[in-house]
N, C-alpha and C positions, 0 to 999 in steps of 0.2 A: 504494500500500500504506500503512495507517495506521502511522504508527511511534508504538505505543503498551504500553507493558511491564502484560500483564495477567497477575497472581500471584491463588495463594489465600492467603485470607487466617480463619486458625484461630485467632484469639480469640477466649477467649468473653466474650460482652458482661453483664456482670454488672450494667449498670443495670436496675433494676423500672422495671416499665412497666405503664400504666393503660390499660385498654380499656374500651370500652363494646359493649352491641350491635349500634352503628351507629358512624361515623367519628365523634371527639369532634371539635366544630366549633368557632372561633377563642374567639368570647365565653362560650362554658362555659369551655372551659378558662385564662379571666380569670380568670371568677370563682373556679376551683378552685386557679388557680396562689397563691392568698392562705394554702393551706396545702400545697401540695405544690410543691417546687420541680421544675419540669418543662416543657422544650419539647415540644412540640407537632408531632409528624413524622408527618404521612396520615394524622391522624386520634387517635392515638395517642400519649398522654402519658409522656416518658421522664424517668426521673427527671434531675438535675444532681448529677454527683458532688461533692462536696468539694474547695474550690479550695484546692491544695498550697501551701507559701509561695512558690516562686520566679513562681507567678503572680497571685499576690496581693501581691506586691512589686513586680512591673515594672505591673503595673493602678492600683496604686495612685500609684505615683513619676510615670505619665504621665498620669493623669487628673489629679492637682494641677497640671498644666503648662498641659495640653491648655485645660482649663475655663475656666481665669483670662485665660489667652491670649484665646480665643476673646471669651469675655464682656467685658473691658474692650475689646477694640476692635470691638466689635459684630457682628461676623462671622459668629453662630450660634448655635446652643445644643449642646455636650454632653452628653452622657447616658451612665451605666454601665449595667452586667449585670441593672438590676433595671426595664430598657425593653423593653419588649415590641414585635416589630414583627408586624407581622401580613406574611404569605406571602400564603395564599391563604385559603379560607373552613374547611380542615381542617392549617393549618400557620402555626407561633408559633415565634419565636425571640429567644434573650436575648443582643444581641452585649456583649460585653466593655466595649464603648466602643462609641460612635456618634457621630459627628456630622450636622448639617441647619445647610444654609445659609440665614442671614437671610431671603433671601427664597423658602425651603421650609418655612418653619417654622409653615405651615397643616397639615400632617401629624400635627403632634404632638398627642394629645387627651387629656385627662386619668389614661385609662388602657392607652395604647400608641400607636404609632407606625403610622399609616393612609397606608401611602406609602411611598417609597424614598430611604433614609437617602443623604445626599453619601459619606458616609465609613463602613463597617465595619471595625471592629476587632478578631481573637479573640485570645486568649493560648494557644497550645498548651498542654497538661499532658500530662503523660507516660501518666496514662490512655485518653487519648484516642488511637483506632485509626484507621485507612482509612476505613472503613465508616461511620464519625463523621462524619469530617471531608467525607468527600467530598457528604454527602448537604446539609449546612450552606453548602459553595459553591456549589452547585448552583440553591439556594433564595437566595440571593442573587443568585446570577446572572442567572434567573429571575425575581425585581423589577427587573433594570437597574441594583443598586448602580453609582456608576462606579466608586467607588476601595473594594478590598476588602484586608485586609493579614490576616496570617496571620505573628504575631509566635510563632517557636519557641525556646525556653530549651536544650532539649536541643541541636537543631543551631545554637544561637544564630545564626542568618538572618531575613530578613525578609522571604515570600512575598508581593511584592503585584501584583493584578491589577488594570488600569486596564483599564474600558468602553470599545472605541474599536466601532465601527459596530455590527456585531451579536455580535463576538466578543469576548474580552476578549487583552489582553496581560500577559504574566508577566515579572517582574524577581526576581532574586532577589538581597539584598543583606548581607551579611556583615561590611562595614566600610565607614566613609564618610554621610554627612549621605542621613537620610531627609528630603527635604521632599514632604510629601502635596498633592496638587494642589488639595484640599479647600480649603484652610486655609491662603492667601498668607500668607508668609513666617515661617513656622513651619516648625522643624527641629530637628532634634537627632541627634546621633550615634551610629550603631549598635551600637558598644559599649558605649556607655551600659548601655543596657537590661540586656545583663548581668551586668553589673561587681556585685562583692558589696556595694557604699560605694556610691552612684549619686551624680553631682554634686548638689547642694544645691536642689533645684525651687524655694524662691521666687526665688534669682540667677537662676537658667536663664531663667522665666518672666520678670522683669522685663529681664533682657539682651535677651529675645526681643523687648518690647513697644515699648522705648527704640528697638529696630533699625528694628521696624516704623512706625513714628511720625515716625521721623528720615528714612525714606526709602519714604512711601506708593506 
């Protein structure tokens, strides 16, 4: 028997959304996302709501970390909300943050991500429903991301899914040192993220780098 808790779910989704007469495919909707902010789901352009502060503070506070880290010890490249990965030939998505490992970083083309990112990152908002979310893991799961996290402000946890054969595995984490398996020896504390004051990101980042260096 599956044990799997299935509810209705009676939001109503009040993003616009753009259609065409046929499924809008990956590179139109490039070229169109230059004036409409919108992912790309089956075909189907849905607008991006308005990111709230508390997630434009935790996006921001770890992408100064994440970057600098990565970049000064050559490990990969970073990338925010305004990288496009390509799905499939009618599905586009803007994760939060992404990471690609040094030696994945033939994927990345001047105007999206042609490939399956090391590391996805989203910020929950308090906008966002089931029926969002779920259809966004899916499509990741779907390229083989290995490490997917699903960082929420409201349950302050941190949802992550590591790739192990053809399934994924779930942790769910509350308190205690995230280190992402993407991105050797990098880490930071789960409360962090929510804390109103967040520790100081250029100490963090250099305490991280000194660690990493001292002990490859």
């Amino acid at each position: 028997m599956i044990d799997l808790e299935i509810r209705p779910c009676f939001d109503v989704d009040a993003r616009r959304k753009y259609v065409a007469d046929s499924p809008i495919d990956f590179e139109t909707w490039l070229e169109l996302s230059h004036d409409i902010d919108s992912e790309l789901v089956r075909g189907v352009m849905i607008d991006i709501m308005a990111a709230q502060y508390p997630h434009e503070w935790i996006f921001g506070w770890l992408y100064s970390i994440m970057r600098p880290y990565a970049s000064h010890l050559k490990l990969g490249v970073v990338l925010g909300s305004r990288s496009a990965v390509k799905i499939t030939d009618n599905d586009g998505r803007l994760p939060d943050i992404l990471f690609v490992r040094a030696d994945n970083t033939d994927i990345i083309q001047n105007n999206a991500i042609y490939g399956t990112p090391d590391l996805v990152i989203e910020i929950v908002s308090e906008n966002d429903r089931p029926y969002l979310l779920v259809p966004l893991e899916a499509d990741y799961r779907d390229i083989g991301v290995p490490e997917i996290v699903f960082i929420d402000p409201k349950k302050q946890r941190l949802r992550i899914l590591h790739k192990q054969d053809a399934d994924y595995t779930e942790t769910l984490l509350t308190t205690g040192r995230w280190e992402p398996r993407s991105l050797p020896g990098f880490w930071i504390e789960v409360e962090w993220l929510f804390m109103d004051y967040k520790p100081d990101e250029h100490t963090i980042t250099q305490q991280l780098i000194e660690a990493a260096e001292t002990n490859p």
